[in-house]
N, C-alpha and C positions, 0 to 999 in steps of 0.2 A: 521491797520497793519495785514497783513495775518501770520498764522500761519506757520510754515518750513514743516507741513505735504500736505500743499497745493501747494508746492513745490516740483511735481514728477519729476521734468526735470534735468538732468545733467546740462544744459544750463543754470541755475541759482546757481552761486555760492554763497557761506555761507558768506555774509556780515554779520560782527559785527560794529555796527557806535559806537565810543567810546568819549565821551566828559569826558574832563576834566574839574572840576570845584573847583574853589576855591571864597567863598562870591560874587559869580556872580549871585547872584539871579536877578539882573536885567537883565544880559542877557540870561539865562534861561528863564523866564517870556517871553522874545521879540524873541528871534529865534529857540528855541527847536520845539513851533506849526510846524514851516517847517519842522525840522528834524521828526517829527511824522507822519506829512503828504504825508513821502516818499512813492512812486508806486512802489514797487519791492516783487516777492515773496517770499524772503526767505533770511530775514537780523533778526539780532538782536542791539536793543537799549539798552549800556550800559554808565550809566554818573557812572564813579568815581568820590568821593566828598573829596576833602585833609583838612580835618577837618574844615570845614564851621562856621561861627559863625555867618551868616546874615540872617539865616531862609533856606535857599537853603534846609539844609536836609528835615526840614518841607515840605518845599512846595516841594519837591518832592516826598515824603511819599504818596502825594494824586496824583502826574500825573503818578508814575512808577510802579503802582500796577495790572498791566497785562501782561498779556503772553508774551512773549520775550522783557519783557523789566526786566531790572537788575541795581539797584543801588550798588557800593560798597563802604563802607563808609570809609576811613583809618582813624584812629587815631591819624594823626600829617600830617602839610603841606611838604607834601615830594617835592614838586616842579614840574614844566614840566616833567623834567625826569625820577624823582623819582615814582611822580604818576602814570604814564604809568606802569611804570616797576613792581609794585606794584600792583595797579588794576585789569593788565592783566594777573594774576597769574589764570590761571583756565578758561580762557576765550575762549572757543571753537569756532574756523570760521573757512572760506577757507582763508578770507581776515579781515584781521583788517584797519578800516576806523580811522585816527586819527583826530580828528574835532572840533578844538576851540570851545570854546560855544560863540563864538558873529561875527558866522557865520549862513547865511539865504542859505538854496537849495533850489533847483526844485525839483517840485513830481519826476521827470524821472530821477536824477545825478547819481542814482546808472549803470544804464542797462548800459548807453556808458563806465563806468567804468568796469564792467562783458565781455562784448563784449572786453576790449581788451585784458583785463585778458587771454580770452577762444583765443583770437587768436594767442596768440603769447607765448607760456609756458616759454620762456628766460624773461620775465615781471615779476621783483621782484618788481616795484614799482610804481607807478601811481598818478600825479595831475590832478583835473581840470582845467576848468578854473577859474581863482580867479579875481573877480571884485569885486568894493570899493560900497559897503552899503550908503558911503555919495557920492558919484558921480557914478551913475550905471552906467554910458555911459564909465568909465576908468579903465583898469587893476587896481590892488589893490598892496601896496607896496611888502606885504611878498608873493609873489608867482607870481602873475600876470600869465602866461603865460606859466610859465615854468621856473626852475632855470639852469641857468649857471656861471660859473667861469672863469675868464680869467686867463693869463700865471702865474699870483703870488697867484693865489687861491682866489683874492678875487671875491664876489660872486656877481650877478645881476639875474636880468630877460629877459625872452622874452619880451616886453612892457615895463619893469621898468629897472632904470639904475638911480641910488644914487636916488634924491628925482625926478626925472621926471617919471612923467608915462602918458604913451599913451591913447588916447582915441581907445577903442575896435570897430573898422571898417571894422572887418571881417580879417583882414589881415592873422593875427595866425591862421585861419582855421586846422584843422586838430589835426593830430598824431603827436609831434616833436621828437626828441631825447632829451633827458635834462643829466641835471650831478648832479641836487637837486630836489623834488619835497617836494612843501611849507610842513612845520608843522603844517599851517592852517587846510588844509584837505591831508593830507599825505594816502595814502590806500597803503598796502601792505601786501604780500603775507605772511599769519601768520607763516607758516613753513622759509620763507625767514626771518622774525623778528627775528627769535627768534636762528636761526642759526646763523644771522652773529652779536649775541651778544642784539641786541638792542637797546634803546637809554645810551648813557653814564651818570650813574649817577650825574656823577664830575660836569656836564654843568651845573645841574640845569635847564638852558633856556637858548634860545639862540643855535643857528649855530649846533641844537644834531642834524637837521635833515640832515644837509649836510655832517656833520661826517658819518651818519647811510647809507646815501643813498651813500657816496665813498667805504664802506665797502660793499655795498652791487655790485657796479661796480666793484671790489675785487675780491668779489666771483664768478663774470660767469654770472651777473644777466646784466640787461639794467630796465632805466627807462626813462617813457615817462609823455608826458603832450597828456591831453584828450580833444580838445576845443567844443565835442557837451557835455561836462558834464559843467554845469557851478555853481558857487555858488559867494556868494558875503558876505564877510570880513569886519567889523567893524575898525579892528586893533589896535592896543592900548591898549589890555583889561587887558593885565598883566603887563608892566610895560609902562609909557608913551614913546613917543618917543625921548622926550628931558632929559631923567632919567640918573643921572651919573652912577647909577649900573646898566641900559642897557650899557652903552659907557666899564663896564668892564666886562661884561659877553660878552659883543659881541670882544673886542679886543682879550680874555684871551682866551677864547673858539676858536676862529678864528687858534689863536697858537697851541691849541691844535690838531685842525685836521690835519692841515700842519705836526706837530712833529710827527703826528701817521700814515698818511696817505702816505705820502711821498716818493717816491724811493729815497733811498739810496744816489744817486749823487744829486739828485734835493735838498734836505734837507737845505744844511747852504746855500749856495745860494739864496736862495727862503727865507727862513727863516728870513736870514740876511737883505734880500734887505726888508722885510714887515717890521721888528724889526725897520729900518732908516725911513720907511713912518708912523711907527706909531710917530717914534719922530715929524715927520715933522706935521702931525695930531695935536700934545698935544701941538708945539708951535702956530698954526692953533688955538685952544682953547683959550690960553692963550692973544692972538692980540683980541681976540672976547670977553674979557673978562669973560669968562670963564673958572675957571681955575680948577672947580670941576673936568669937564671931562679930563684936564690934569693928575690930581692927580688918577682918576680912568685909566688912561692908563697905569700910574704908578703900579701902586698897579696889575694891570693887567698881567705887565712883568715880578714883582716880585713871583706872585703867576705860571706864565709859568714855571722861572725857578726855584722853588721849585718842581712843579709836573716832573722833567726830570727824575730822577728817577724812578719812575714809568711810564710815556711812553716809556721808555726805555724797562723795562720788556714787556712792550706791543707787542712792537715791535718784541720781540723775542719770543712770544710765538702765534705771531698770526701765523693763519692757510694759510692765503692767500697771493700772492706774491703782490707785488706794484709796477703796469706800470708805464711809465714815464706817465706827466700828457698829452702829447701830442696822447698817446694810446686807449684814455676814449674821453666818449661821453661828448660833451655840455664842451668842453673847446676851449675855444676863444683866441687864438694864439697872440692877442693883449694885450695891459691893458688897463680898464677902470678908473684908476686911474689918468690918466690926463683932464678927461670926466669934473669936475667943474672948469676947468679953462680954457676952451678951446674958451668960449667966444660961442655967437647963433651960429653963422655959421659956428662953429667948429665940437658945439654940434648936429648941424643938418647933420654934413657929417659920424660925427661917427654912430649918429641913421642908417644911411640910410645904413650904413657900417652892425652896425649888424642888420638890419632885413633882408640883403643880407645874414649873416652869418645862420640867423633863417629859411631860407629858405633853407638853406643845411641838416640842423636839420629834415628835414620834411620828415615821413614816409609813410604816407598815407594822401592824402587828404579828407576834410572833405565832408560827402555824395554829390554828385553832382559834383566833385570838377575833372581837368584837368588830374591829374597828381599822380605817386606812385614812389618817388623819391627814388635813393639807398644813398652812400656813407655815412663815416664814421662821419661828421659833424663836422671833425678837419682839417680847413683847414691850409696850410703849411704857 
């Protein structure tokens, strides 16, 4: 790792690559070498550790004991969100890199990430590409490509859409437009973090990034997806995928960004019509014999409407106004909510439907590439 004095150029911005860790020493062990072995001149490596009890602080005592690198240790598991929040108290960059520990980079993921930073100063937030660790030839679920939202907020990707994800063919080449950019590897602009708030404690985990990044289309900002930066996602590492307190962090959090995010008229509407698809969801659990994740959808809409109160105050003390969602980038005029039952050659008209959308998204092609597309990426 070169030192930031070897870093004369304006042209290299103050990467901070931030991991968070909680008893992950086995994926510390298996993909931090990559994150050490980044080529860029002038980043800092900081792992905050949420009180570890697997050896992690150990074994880290022996890798993090040089120049710009920084351990911080907190004294209780404060969570995705909390960690963050916590950690990056004091943590000086241009950019804060947010980056799972059971993710693998490339030496180069930083430069395409700086480059687009330096070209475009309306860039509050940036992903790579995210590919799956067990299938490297396929986007990877939490981010693939680039995040998007369709008409009811719920969320998808460029490549991924509920459990399908695409095999990576070049398709996605370039710059998109998005409306979320993964929690895997999230980089943003640390002045932009920390103005429009941050991650929301409340989450825990779970949907802080989509929250962070509508507040951050709020403010004035845009965010984009980077496909010559690539990394690749293990997934799974903090709670599994079949976990009924993921099925309630992700329902109740979901409520959350909609109650806080929301114009004024879009609100019960939108609210209301998700509120009926989650019932239809927990009897969906309930036929499948599973009835945990009904009972956490439960507990989910209960804990919504407790917090209304307090997104209420939110709402009137935030600073920034709330477009309709058809105003904002990386929202998809359709829903994918009819997408698992629509049968193959349903499912295959819709794909083909949004990667036509994906291509509206596109700002710049990747080097060698046709085309520097305009429009707004919401189509009517």
């Amino acid at each position: 790792m070169k030192s930031q004095a070897q870093a004369q150029s304006t042209d290299f911005l103050h990467f901070a690559v931030v991991v968070l860790n909680w008893n992950g020493l086995e994926h510390l062990q298996r993909y931090l070498p990559s994150v050490l072995a980044t080529d860029y001149p002038n980043w800092t490596l900081v792992v905050i550790d949420n009180a570890s009890t697997d050896g992690s602080k150990e074994w880290l005592s022996g890798v993090m004991e040089v120049e710009n690198r920084k351990t911080v240790h907190l004294e209780s598991n404060f969570g995705y969100t909390g960690g963050y929040m916590e950690g990056l108290q004091g943590v000086e960059a241009d950019v804060y890199v947010l980056l799972n520990s059971d993710v693998e980079v490339q030496a180069d993921w930083l430069q395409p990430l700086n480059r687009a930073f330096l070209q475009d100063a309306s860039v509050g937030a940036l992903q790579p590409k995210i590919l799956s660790d067990r299938q490297r030839d396929s986007f990877e679920y939490a981010g693939a490509a680039g995040g998007m939202v369709d008409s009811l907020g719920y969320p998808f990707c460029i490549g991924r859409v509920f459990e399908d994800l695409e095999k990576d063919l070049g398709q996605y080449q370039g710059v998109h437009r998005i409306f979320w950019a993964s929690g895997a590897c999230l980089a943003v602009r640390s002045k932009v973090f920390w103005e429009c708030g941050g991650l929301d404690r409340r989450y825990f985990a779970h949907m802080e990034e989509i929250d962070l990044c509508w507040r951050i289309q709020r403010s004035g900002k845009v965010l984009r997806s980077v496909s010559e930066s690539v990394v690749y996602h293990l997934g799974g590492g903090s709670l599994a995928y079949g976990s009924p307190r993921k099925t309630f962090l992700n329902f109740r959090n979901s409520l959350f960004t909609l109650a806080q995010n929301l114009h004024v008229s879009e609100c019960f509407p939108k609210i209301f019509a998700r509120l009926v698809l989650d019932g239809v969801a927990g009897v969906y659990f309930v036929m499948k014999k599973e009835p945990r994740h009904t009972w956490a959808i439960l507990r989910a809409h209960a804990a919504f409407y407790a917090a209304l109160p307090t997104i209420y105050r939110l709402r009137q003390n935030s600073p920034w106004p709330r477009p309709r969602m058809a105003e904002l980038e990386g929202v998809w005029s359709g829903s994918v909510w009819t997408y698992p039952g629509l049968g193959k050659e349903g499912k295959q008209r819709m794909a083909a439907r949004l990667r036509a959308f994906a291509d509206l998204l596109l700002v710049k092609e990747a080097p060698g590439g046709p085309r520097d597309s305009g429009g707004s990426g919401n189509p009517g």
